[in-house]
N, C-alpha and C positions, 0 to 999 in steps of 0.2 A: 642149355640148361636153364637158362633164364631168358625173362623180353629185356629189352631194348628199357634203359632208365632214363628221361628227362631229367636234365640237373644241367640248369642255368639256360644255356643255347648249346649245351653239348647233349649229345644222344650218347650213350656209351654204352655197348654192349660188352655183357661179361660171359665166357663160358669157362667153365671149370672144366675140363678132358681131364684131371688129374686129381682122384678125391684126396688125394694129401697136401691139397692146398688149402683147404676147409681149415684147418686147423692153424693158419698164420695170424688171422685174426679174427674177434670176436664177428665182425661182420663183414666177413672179405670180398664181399659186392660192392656195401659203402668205399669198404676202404681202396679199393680197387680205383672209383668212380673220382673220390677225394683226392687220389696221386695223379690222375688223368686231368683230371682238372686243374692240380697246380700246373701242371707240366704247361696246360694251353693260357695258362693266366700269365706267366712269364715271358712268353713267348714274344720277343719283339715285331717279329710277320706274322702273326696271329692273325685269320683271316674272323673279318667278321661276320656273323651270321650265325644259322643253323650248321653245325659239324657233326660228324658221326664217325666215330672213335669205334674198332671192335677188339676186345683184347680176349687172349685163349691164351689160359693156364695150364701149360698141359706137361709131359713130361722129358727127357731127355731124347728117348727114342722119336718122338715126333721132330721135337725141334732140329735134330741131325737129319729126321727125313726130307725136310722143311729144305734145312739147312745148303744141304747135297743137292737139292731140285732145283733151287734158287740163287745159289752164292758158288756153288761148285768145290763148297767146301764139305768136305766126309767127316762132320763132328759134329757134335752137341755144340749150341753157344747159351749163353747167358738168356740173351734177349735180341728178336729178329724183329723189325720193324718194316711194313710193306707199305709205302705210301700207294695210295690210290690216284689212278690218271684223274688228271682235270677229265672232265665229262659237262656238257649242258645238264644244266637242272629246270627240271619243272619247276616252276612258282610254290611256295609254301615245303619243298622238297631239303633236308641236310645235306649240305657236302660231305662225301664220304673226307675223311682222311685219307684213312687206311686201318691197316691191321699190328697189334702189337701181340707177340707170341714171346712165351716166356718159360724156360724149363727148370721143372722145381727142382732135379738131383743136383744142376748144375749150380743152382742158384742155393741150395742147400750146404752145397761143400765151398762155393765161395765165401758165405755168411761164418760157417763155421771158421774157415782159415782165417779171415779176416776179422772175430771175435766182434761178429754185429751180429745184431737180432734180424734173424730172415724177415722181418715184417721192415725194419729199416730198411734192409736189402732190396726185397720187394718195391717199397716205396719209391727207392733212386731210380730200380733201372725201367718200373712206370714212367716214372718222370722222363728219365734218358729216352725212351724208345718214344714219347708221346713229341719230344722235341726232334727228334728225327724225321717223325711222320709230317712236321712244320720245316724241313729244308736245312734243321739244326746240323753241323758236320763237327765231328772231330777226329775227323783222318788226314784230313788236308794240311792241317799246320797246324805248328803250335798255338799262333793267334786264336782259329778255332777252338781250338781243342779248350785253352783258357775261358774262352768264351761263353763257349756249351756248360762247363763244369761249374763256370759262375749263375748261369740258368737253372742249375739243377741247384744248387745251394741253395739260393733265393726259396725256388720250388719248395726245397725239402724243412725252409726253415720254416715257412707258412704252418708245414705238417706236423711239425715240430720234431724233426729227425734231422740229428748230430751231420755236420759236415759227413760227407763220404770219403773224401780225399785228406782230412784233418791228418787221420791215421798214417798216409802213407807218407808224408812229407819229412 
């Protein structure tokens, strides 16, 4: 739905599959672009250079198709993150990352239960899924898991969105 946007040394491509994502924020290109880019500014292995970032908004049913083809899991998730293989690059060329995919029903009823603004919503699991594509883990241990969740804080304060985890504590 859109090209490829320059912002900083990141390339970040946004596509909307889902028109009821238009409606999270006033400019949900920027604001898409702004949460990717926290997520790669926190980043302790941040590589440096040109990166390229693709993120798809799309909706439940894709993400479970996504989901089932990839993880061998038969469900909607939140947010799927696909890092991209190392590959040689041509000179002057971005390293892909990878790909962030995010579904709005799921992330809709999360925000709702959890009494956040799906744009805060949105923001974290940017954040969350862009630290993934950076080698970020929080499945392996608690240490991780602490880890990741202090990355994404930092991230989300920059944006100015309330702890994510404050609530559940």
């Amino acid at each position: 739905m859109s090209a490829p946007v320059r912002a900083a040394e990141a390339e970040i491509d946004v596509a909307i599959d889902d028109p009821r994502w238009e409606g999270v924020a006033p400019d949900l290109e920027a604001f898409v672009i702004r949460a990717v880019e926290a997520g790669l500014a926190v980043a302790p292995d941040s590589p440096r250079g040109a990166l390229e970032v693709s993120v798809l908004l799309a909706d439940d049913a894709t993400v479970q198709d996504l989901n089932r083809t990839w993880r061998g899991k038969d469900k909607p998730t939140n947010v799927l993150s696909f890092p991209a293989a190392e590959q040689p690059l041509q000179p002057g060329m971005a390293r892909p990352l990878g790909d962030v995919v995010l579904a709005y029903d799921t992330m809709l009823r999360e925000s709702a239960e959890q009494s956040k603004p799906l744009s805060d919503h949105l923001a974290h699991l940017l954040v969350h899924g862009t630290l993934h594509l950076l080698g970020q883990d929080h499945e392996t241990g608690d240490a991780e898991a602490d880890a990741m969740e202090a990355l994404e804080i930092e991230a989300l304060r920059t944006l100015g969105v309330p702890d994510p985890y404050a609530a559940e504590a």
